[in-house]
C-alpha positions in Angstrom: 110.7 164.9 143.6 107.5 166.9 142.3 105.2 168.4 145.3 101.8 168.2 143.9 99.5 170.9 145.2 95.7 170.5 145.3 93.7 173.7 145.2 90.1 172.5 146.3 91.3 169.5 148.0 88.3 167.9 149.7 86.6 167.5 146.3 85.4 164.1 146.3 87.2 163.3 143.0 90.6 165.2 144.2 90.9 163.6 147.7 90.6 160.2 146.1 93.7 161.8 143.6 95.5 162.7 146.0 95.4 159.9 148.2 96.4 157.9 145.2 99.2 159.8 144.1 100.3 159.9 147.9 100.0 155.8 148.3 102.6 155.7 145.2 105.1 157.8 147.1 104.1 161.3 145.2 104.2 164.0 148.0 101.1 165.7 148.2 99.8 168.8 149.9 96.4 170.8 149.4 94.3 173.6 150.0 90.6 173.8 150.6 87.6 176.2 152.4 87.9 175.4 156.4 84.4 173.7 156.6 84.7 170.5 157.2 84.1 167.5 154.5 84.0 163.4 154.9 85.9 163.5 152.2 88.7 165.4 154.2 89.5 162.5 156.5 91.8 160.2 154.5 93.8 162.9 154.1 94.4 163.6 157.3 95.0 160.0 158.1 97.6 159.9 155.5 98.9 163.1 157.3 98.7 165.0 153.8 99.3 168.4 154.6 95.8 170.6 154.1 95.7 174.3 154.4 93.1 176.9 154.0 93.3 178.5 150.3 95.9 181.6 150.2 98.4 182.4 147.7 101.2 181.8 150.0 100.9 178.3 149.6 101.7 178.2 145.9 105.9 177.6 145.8 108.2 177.5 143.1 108.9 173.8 141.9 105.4 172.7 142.3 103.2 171.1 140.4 99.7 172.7 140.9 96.3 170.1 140.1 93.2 172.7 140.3 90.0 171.5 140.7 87.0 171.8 138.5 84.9 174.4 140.7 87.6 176.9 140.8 88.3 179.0 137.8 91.4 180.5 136.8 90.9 183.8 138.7 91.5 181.7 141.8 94.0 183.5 143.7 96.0 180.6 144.0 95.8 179.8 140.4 97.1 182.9 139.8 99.6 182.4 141.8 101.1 179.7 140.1 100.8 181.3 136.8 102.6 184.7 137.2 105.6 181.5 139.1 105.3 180.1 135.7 104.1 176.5 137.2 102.5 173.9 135.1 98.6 174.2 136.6 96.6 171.0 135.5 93.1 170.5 135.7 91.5 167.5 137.8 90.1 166.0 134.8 93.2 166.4 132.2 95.7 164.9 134.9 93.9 162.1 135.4 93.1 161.5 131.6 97.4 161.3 131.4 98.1 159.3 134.5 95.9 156.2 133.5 97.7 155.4 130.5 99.9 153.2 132.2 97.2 150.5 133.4 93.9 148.6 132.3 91.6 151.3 132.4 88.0 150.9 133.6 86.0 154.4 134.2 82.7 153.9 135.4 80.1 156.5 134.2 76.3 157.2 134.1 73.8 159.7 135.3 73.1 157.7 138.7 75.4 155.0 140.5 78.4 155.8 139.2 80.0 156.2 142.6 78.0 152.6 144.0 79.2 151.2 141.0 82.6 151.7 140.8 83.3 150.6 144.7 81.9 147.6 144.0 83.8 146.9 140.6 87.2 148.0 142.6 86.1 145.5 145.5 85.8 142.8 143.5 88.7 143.2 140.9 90.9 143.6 144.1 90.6 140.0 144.7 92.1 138.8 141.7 94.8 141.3 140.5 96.5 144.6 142.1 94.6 147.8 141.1 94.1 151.2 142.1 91.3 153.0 142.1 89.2 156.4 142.1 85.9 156.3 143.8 83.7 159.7 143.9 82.8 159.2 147.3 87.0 160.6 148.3 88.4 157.5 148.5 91.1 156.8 146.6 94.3 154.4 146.7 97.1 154.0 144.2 99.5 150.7 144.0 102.5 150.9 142.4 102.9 147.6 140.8 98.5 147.6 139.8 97.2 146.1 136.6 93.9 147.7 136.9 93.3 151.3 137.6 89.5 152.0 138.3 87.7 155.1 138.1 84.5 157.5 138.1 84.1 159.1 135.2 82.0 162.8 135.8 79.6 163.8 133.0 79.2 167.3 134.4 81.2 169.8 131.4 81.8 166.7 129.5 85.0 166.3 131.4 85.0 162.7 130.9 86.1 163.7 127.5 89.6 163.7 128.7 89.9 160.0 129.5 90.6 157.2 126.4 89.2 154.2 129.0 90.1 150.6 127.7 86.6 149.7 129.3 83.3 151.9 130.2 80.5 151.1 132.7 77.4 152.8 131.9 75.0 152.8 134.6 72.0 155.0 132.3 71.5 158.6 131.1 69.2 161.0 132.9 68.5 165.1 132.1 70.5 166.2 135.2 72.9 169.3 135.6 70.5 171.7 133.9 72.9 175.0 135.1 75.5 172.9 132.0 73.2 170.5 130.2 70.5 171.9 127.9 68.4 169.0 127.9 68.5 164.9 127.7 69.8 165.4 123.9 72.6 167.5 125.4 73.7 164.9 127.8 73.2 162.2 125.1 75.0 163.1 123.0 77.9 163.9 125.3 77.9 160.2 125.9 78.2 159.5 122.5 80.7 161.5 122.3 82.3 159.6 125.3 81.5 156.0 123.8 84.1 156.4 120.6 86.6 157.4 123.1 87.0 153.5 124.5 89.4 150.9 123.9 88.4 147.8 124.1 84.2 147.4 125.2 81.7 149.2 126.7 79.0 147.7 129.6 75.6 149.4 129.3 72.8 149.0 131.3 70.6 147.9 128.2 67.1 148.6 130.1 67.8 152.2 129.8 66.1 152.9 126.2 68.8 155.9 126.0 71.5 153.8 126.1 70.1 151.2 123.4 71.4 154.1 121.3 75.3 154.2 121.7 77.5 154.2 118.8 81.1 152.4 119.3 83.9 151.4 117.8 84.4 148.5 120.3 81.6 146.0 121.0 78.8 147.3 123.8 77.8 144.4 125.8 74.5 145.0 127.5 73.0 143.7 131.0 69.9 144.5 133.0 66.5 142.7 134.2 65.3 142.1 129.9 65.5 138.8 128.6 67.1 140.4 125.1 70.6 142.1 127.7 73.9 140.1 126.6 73.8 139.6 130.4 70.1 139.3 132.1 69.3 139.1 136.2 66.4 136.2 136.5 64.9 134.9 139.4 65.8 137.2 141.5 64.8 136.2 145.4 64.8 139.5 147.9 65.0 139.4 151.5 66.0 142.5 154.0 69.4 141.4 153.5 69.9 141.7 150.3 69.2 140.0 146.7 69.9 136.7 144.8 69.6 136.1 141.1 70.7 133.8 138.4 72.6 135.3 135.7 71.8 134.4 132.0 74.9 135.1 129.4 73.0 135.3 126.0 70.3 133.1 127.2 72.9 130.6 128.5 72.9 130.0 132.5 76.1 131.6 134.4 75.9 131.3 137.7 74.0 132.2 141.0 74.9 135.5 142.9 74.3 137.3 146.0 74.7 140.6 146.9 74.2 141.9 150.4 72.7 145.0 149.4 68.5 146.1 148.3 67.3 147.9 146.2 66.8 146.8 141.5 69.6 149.5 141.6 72.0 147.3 143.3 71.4 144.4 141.2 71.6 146.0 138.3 75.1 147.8 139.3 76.1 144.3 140.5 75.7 143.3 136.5 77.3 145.5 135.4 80.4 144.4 137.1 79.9 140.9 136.6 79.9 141.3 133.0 83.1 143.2 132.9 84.8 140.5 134.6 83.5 137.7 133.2 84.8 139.4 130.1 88.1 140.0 131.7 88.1 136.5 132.6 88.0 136.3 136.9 87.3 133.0 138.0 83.1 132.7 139.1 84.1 132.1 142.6 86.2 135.1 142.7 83.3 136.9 141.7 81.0 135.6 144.2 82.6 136.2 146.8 83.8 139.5 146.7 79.9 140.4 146.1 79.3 138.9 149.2 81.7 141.0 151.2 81.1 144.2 149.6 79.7 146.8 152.7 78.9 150.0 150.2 80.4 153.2 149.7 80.2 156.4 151.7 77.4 158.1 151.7 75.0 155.6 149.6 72.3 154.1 152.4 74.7 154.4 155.0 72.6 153.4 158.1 73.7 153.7 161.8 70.6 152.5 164.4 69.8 154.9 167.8 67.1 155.0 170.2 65.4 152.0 168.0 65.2 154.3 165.2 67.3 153.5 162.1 69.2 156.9 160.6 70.0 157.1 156.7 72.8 159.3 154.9 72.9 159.0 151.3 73.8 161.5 149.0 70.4 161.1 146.8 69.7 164.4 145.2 67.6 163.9 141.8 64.6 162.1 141.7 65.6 158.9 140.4 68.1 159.1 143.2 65.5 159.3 145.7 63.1 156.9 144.5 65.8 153.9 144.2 66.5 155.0 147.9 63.2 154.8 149.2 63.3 151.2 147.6 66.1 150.1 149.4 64.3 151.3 152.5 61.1 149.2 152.0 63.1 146.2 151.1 65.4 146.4 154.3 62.7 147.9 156.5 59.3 146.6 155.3 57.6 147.1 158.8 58.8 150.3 160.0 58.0 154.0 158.0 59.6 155.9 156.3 60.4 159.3 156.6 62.6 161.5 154.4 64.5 164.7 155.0 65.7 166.1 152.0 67.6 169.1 151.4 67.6 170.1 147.2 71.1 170.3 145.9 71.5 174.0 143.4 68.9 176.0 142.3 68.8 174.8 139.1 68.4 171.6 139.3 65.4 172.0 141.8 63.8 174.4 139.3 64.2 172.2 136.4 62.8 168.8 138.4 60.5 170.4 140.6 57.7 168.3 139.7 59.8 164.9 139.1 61.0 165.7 142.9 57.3 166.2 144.0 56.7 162.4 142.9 59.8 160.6 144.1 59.0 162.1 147.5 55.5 160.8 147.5 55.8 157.8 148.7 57.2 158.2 151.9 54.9 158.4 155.0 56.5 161.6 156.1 58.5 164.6 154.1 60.4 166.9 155.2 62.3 169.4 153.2 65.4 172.1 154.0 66.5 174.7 152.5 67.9 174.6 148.9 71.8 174.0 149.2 73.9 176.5 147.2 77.1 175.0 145.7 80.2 176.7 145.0 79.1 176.5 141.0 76.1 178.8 141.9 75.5 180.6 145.3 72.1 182.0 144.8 68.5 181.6 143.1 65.0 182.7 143.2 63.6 179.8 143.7 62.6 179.0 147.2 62.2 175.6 148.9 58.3 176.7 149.5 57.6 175.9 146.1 58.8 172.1 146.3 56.7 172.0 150.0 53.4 173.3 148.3 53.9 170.4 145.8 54.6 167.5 148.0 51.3 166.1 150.4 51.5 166.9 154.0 55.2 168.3 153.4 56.9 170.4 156.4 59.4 172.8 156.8 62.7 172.0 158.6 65.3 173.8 159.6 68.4 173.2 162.5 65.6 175.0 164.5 62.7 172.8 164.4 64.5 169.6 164.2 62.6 168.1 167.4 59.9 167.5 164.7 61.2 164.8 164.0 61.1 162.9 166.8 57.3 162.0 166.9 58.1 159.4 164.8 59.2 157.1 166.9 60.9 153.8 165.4 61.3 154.8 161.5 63.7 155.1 159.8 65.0 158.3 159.0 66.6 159.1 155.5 68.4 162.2 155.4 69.7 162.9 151.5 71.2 165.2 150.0 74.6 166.0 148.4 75.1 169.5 150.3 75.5 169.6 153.7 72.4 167.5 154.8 74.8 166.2 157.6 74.3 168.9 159.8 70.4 168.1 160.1 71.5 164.3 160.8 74.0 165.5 163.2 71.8 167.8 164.9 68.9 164.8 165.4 71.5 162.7 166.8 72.6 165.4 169.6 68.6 165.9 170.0 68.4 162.0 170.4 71.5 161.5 172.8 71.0 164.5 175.1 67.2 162.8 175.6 68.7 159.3 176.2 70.8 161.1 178.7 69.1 163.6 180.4 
């Protein structure tokens, strides 16, 4: 039997991989930095082996899966070539290995991740499937029909996959260290597009997307009377959302999702056109809405002290703005107050001012220090700049973080795709070693 080996393990795209390759009775093994990730912790319940990187782990007779923020210098890739192994990137294995299923990637600028939980949580209740989700969970079932994935824009790596059916959530100017500009990024979903099968689900609200050119029909949904599939009369509450679905001006059905926020209705769409067009029974439908509780990392909200603390991985404006949403719909009486921490230089730099806005309308801002990723470690920019820009803005670092407790009973979203947890953490200490002292 092939031993797969991960170099760069806790990605949240190879953890899910490798826990899918593990449920289908692969043996799997990885290697990773020693700082610790959420997205480490299915492994180690699956008691896959994870080891810090070193050359010494590469072995003949392996099969080596590298991913995407490593280049071929990496010591361990290096390794495995001079061995002669077959080394295969993230993106090109699992292009191959979803051949053998009905393929459904889900892709877009923002909610890809949201999205394709909820379209694996539902389609789970009618057929077997397995599934990648970008927030590291991952699960693979040998006898599945479906197999349902995220498909990444960054590099145009989703240019490896040939998906029988694409989810796309909209197209945004985002990863400005790759992308040149919204063209740029347009046009590598275009590219994308005559890659699939059978149809494509696009959010038709987004003007971008009104542009795709197929080879398969592109079924449309969103909030617009003219969307194949259309949300109306939508009733919101702090628990979540209703709406009536129109099918080509033709009433559905009624559905209820137990999430806020236009975002999560609109994701919600998008899944129920692709299975109505796959042909799951309304009730099905409905009810795995119902009983879908979110994916890591998206408005994930614990309560302490009477204060309600937010992680989500928001980190470009449009992000941050449908998260403050979902905060005044679940929490209309109680403030708001964000602590963000800006995810690479670049992207900063290039959406300084858009960040400025979709801070704005929180009560109270506070901002950390820029998080370098292991794509690009340093930049000029500092997070001053962003501070000046946004109206009674503060400073915060692990060593002011009592700040943050004059604000009583708000609720506290900390976002950020870095490592935004360790403020979080540190405010919970803060708060628990007052509740105890």
């Amino acid at each position: 039997m092939t031993l797969f080996h991960f170099t760069g393990i806790k990605g949240s795209g190879m953890s899910s991989l490798a826990q899918i390759l593990h449920d289908s009775s692969h043996e799997v093994q990885g290697s990773d930095v020693e700082k610790y990730f959420f997205t480490e912790d299915p492994l180690h319940e699956r008691g896959i082996k994870v080891v810090p990187f070193g050359e010494e782990n590469i072995k003949p007779g392996m099969t080596v899966i590298a991913g995407n923020a490593f280049s071929d210098s990496h010591p361990e890739l290096e390794k495995a070539q001079e061995l002669g192994l077959e080394v295969i990137r993230y993106h090109e294995f699992l292009g191959s290995y979803m051949q053998d299923y009905v393929s459904v990637g889900v892709t877009g600028t923002h909610g890809k991740t949201s999205t394709t939980g909820l379209l694996a949580h539902v389609l789970s209740g009618y057929a077997p499937i397995s599934y990648l989700i970008g927030d590291g969970t991952g699960k693979g079932v040998e006898d599945a029909k479906y197999f349902v994935f995220e498909a990444c824009e960054y590099k145009r790596h989703f240019l490896a996959y040939e998906p029988d059916y694409l989810i796309i959530t909209n197209a945004d100017f985002d990863h400005p260290d790759y992308f040149k500009d919204l063209e740029d990024v347009l046009s590598a979903f275009g590219e994308m597009s005559l890659q699939v099968n059978k149809a494509i689900i696009a959010c038709g609200d987004d003007a971008n997307l009104q542009k795709i050119q197929a080879n398969v029909p592109v079924v449309f949904y969103g909030f617009d009377d003219s969307n194949d599939f259309a949300a109306k009369n939508i009733v919101k509450n702090s628990a979540g959302s209703t709406f009536d679905v129109f099918v080509r001006n033709e009433f559905y059905n009624t559905f209820t999702i137990p999430l806020a926020g236009d975002h999560a209705i609109l994701n919600a769409l998008g899944v129920i056109a692709l299975c109505q067009y796959e042909g799951l029974q309304v009730s099905i439908i409905q009810n795995r809405l119902l009983t879908f509780t979110g994916v890591k990392r998206r408005f994930t909200a614990i309560e302490m002290n009477n204060r309600i603390i937010v992680d989500d991985y928001a980190h470009h404006p449009t992000e941050i703005k449908a998260t403050l949403q979902t905060a005044k719909q679940k929490y209309p009486d109680r403030e708001i107050v964000v602590i963000f921490q800006p995810h690479t230089f670049t992207r900063t730099a290039a959406l300084l001012n858009e960040f400025a806005e979709s801070l704005s309308p929180a009560d109270h801002v506070y901002l950390c220090d820029i998080f370098s990723s292991a794509r690009e470690k340093t930049g000029d920019l500092t997070i001053e700049k962003l501070v000046e820009k946004v109206e009674n803005a503060k400073y915060l670092s692990l060593d002011n973080i009592e700040l943050l407790e004059q604000h009583g009973n708000a609720v506290y979203l900390f976002m950020g795709a870095g490592d935004i947890q360790k403020y979080l953490n540190a405010f919970k200490s803060l708060l628990n070693k007052h509740e105890t002292a």
